[in-house]
N, C-alpha and C positions, 0 to 999 in steps of 0.2 A: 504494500500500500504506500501510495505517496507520502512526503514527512508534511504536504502542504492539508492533508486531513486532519480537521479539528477532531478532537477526542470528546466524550463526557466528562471526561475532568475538567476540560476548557472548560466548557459550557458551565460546570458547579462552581469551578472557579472565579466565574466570572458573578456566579450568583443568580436561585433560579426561582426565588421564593417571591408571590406575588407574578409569576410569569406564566405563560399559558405554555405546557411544552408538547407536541404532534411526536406520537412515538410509533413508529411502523414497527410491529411485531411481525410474528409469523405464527399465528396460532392454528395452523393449519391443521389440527389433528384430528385421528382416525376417531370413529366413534364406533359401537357394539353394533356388527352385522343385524342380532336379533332384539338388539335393545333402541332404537333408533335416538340419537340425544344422548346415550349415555356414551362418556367419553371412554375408550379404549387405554389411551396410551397422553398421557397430561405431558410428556418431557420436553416436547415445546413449549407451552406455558412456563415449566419450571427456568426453561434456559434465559429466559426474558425479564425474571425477577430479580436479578442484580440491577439492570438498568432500572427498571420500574421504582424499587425501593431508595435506589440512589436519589434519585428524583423528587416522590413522595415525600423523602424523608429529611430533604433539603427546601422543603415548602412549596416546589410547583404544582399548581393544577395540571395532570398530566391525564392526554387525551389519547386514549391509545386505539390503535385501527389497522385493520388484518384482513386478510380473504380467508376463504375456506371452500375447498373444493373448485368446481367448476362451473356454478349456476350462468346461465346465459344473457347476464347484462340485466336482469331485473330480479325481483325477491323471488327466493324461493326458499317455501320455512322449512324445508332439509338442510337447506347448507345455512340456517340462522347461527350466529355467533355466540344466542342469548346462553345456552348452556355452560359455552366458556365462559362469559360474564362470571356465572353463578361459583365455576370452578377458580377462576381468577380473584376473588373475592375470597373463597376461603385459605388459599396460599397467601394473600397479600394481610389476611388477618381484620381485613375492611372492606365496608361495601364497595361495591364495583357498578357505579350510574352504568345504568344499560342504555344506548337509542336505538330507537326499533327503525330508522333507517340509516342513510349516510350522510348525508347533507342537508337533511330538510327540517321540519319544524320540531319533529323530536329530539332532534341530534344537536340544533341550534340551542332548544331547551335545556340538553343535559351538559354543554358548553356553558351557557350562561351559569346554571344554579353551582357551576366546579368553586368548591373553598381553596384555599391553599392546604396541599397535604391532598386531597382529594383524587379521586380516579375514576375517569368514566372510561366506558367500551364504546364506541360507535359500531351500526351493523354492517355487515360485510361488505368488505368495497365493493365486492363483484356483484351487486348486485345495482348499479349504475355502469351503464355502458360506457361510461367515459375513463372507468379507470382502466378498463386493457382495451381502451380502443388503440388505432393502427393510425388514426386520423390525428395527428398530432393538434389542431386547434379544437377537437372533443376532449383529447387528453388532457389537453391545456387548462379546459374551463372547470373541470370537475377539478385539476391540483387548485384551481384558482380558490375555489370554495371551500376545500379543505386547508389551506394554506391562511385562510380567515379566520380559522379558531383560533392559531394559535402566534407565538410570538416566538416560537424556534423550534426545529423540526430535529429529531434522534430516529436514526434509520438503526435499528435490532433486530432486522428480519432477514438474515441473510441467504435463509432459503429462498427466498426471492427478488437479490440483486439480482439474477440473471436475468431477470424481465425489465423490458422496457416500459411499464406501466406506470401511471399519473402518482401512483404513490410513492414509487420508489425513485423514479427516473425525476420525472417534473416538479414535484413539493420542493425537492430542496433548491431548485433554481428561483422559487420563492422567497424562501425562509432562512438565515441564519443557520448551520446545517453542522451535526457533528457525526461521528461513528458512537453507537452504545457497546456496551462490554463486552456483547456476543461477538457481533459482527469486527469488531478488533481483534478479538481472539482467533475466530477463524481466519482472518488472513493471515493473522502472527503461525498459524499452524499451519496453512498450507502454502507459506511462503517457505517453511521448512523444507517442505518435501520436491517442490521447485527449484532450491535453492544448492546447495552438498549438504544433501542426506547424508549420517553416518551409514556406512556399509556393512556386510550388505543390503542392500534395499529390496524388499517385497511388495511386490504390489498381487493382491488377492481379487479377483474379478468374477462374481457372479451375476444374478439376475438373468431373465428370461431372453434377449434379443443383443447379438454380437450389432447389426446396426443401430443400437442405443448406446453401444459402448465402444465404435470405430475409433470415433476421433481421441481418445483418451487413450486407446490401445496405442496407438500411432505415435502419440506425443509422449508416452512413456515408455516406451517399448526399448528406444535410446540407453533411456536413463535410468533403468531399472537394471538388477543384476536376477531377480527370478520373475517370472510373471504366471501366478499357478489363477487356472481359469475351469470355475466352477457353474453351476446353475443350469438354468436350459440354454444357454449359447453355448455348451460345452460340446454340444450334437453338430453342429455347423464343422466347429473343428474336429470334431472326430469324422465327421464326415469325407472334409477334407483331407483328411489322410486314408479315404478309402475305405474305410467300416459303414455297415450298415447301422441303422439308428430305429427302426421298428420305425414306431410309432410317434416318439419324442419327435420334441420342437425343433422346427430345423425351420433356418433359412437359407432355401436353393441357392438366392441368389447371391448370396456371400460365401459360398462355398469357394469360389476361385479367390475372392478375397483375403479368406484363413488361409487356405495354401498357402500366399502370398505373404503372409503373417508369420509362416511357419519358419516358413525359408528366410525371412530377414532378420528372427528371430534369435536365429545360430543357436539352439540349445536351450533356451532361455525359459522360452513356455512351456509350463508343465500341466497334462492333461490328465484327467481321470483316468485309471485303468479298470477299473470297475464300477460299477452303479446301482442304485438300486430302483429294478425295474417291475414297473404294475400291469395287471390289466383294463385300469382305471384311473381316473384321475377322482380319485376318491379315497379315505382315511383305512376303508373297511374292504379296499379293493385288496387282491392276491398279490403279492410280490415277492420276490426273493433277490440275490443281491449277485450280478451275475457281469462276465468279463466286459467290459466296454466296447470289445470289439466283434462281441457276440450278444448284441441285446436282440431279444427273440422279436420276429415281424409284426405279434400282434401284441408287441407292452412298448412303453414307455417311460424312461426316465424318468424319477422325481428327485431323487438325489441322488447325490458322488457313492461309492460303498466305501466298506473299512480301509481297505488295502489304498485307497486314493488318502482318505484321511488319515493316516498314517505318512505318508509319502509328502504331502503339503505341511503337516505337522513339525517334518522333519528340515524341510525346507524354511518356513516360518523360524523355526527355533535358533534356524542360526542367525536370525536377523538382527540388525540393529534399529533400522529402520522398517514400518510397516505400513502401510495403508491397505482398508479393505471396502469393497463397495460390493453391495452382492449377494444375497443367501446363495447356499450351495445346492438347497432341493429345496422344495415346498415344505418351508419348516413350521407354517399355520397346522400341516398333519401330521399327529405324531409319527406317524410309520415313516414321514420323510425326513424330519428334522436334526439325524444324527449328524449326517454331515455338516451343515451348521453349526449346530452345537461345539463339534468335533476342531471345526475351524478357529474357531469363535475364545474358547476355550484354550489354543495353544499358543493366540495372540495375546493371550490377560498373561500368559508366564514369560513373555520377550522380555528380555534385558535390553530395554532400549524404547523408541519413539516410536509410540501407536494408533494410530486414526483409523475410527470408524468414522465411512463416509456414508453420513447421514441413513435418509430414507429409509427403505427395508431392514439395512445393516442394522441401523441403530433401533428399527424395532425388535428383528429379531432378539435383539442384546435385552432386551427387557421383557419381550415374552418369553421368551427361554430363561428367566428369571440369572440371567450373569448381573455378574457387580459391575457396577456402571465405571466404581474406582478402580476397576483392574486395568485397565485402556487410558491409554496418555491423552487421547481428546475423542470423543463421537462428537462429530457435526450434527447440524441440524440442516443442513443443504444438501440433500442428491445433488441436484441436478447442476445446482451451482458449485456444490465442491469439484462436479468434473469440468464443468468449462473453465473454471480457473486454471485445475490441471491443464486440461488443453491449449491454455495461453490467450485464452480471448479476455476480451473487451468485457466488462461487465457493468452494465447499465448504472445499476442501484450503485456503483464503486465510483464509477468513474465522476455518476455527479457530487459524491461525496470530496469531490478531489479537486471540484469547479468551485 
């Protein structure tokens, strides 16, 4: 990160009490498939309570405002924030003013009635078309109106600098603009891994789609000393070396592409040699744990087997440096989840520097019940922890930097 980014300590320092402060979280979180509103997984909310309490407890009325999901530009009360409110409120140990929209007369109400010390939630930006519009003078006029509450804007949501949208991109060309404690931290950590890694360096690659993880594969593939690649993209490359794959996820069209990854590779990538294969993609389906290069035509892969987890294990262990992004099978069922686990588990014993990178990784880590302090940092950015890897431009950063 630039040394021209103002910090939250500027901003306390400078003194915040009596001041209205705009704070972009990321409270994006999952909620219970069967419980609809009940929150799954709070570890965004919790990563956001340093800055928030910094704040609070330095007398600003602090306005805090997030997306959640995908709703398509207007309300939709699935993707409502009201639950976080409720949830936000009992970590911060004080009520948490809810507005039941973004900008408009309720939001302006719970702006006005903020004390100093105080916290209110506005609802989901996504649900005004102008905060991901593409139209930059729609983007413009919705940052315009949130840019009115407040008297200085704190970007904490760094699962979503990678987007170009009216809260992360345009506010702070508004407002007075600093980094909060999250979003500093994650660049502090993955300028690390950018930067000389201690050696050797691992990088652990799951998730379902080798085209969700090309460009990251490419940009560290250089710089890495193992690259063990786990999940359903792990069928593409075994593919690519000529095994058949049954059933499992495969993408045809990147098959010449792994090849191509293989060979530039020199050594480097290390694939599952075993897996374990269903004949469903179900918790209660049959499966047995069988050679990789012999997964039978009518199952498919859901996770790595032992002999792979052992192998990455071993790999992992000599590390000094680690980064992981990825589950290794569908570890939401138990019957898939050892690999994970197995993973997950040999990264908390590394003698050295650990990221989980965000998303999946970082749930996994908490549904599978791991200690959060065994790992040198989980992000709260997928998508943004890899574009930084990758070397791009990131929206929410850059205008932190303007």
């Amino acid at each position: 990160m630039s040394a021209t980014v103002r910090t939250l300590d500027d901003l306390l320092a400078e003194g915040v009490s009596g001041r209205r402060v705009l704070v972009r979280a990321d409270l994006n979180v999952p909620f219970e498939k069967e419980n609809p509103g009940v929150i799954a997984d709070d570890g965004r909310i919790r990563a956001v309570l340093p800055t928030l309490v910094a704040l609070r407890d330095a007398g600003a009325a602090v306005i805090v405002c997030s997306h959640l999901g995908r709703p398509k530009g207007a309300p939709d009360p699935k993707y409502s924030l009201a639950p976080v409110g409720t949830r936000l409120g009992e970590l911060l140990g004080s009520p948490v003013t809810f507005a039941e929209d973004t900008v408009g007369e309720s939001a302006r109400a719970a702006v006005a009635s903020l004390a100093d010390g105080q916290v209110a939630l506005l609802e989901n930006l996504r649900f005004n078309a102008g905060e991901t519009s593409k139209d930059d003078a729609e983007r413009g006029a919705f940052a315009d109106q949130l840019a009115e509450f407040a008297d200085a804007y704190v970007d904490d949501a760094f699962g979503a600098v990678h987007r170009k949208h009216a809260s992360v991109h345009d506010v702070p060309a508004r407002l007075p603009h600093v980094a909060g404690r999250l979003v500093l931290r994650e660049l502090e950590v993955l300028s690390r891994l950018t930067g000389e890694p201690d050696r050797p360096y691992v990088v652990v690659l799951g998730g379902s789609k080798v085209s969700d993880k090309l460009a990251v594969i490419e940009a560290l593939l250089p710089k890495v000393d193992r690259l063990l690649v786990g999940g359903g993209m792990c069928f593409t490359f075994l593919r690519a070396q000529g095994h058949e794959v049954g059933k499992s996820l495969l993408e045809e069209e990147m098959v010449d592409t792994c090849r191509e990854l293989l060979a530039r590779g020199e050594g480097k990538i290390l694939l599952p040699t075993d897996v374990v294969a269903a004949t469903a993609f179900a918790a209660d389906a049959d499966h047995d744990v069988v050679d990789a290069a012999a997964i039978p035509a009518d199952r498919l892969g859901l996770d790595i087997g032992p002999r792979s987890v052992a192998a990455f294990a071993e790999a992992i262990a000599a590390a000094k440096t680690v980064f992981w992004n990825g589950p290794m099978g569908v570890f939401e069922l138990a019957p898939f989840a050892a690999g994970t686990r197995g993973v997950a588990e040999a990264i908390t014993k590394v003698d050295g520097f650990t990221v989980v990178g965000g998303g999946d990784s970082a749930a996994a880590v908490r549904a599978l019940g791991l200690d959060e302090s065994a790992f040198g940092h989980i992000s709260t950015g997928g998508g943004a922890s890899l574009e930084y890897l990758e070397g791009k431009t990131l929206p929410g950063v850059a205008a932190l930097e303007s």
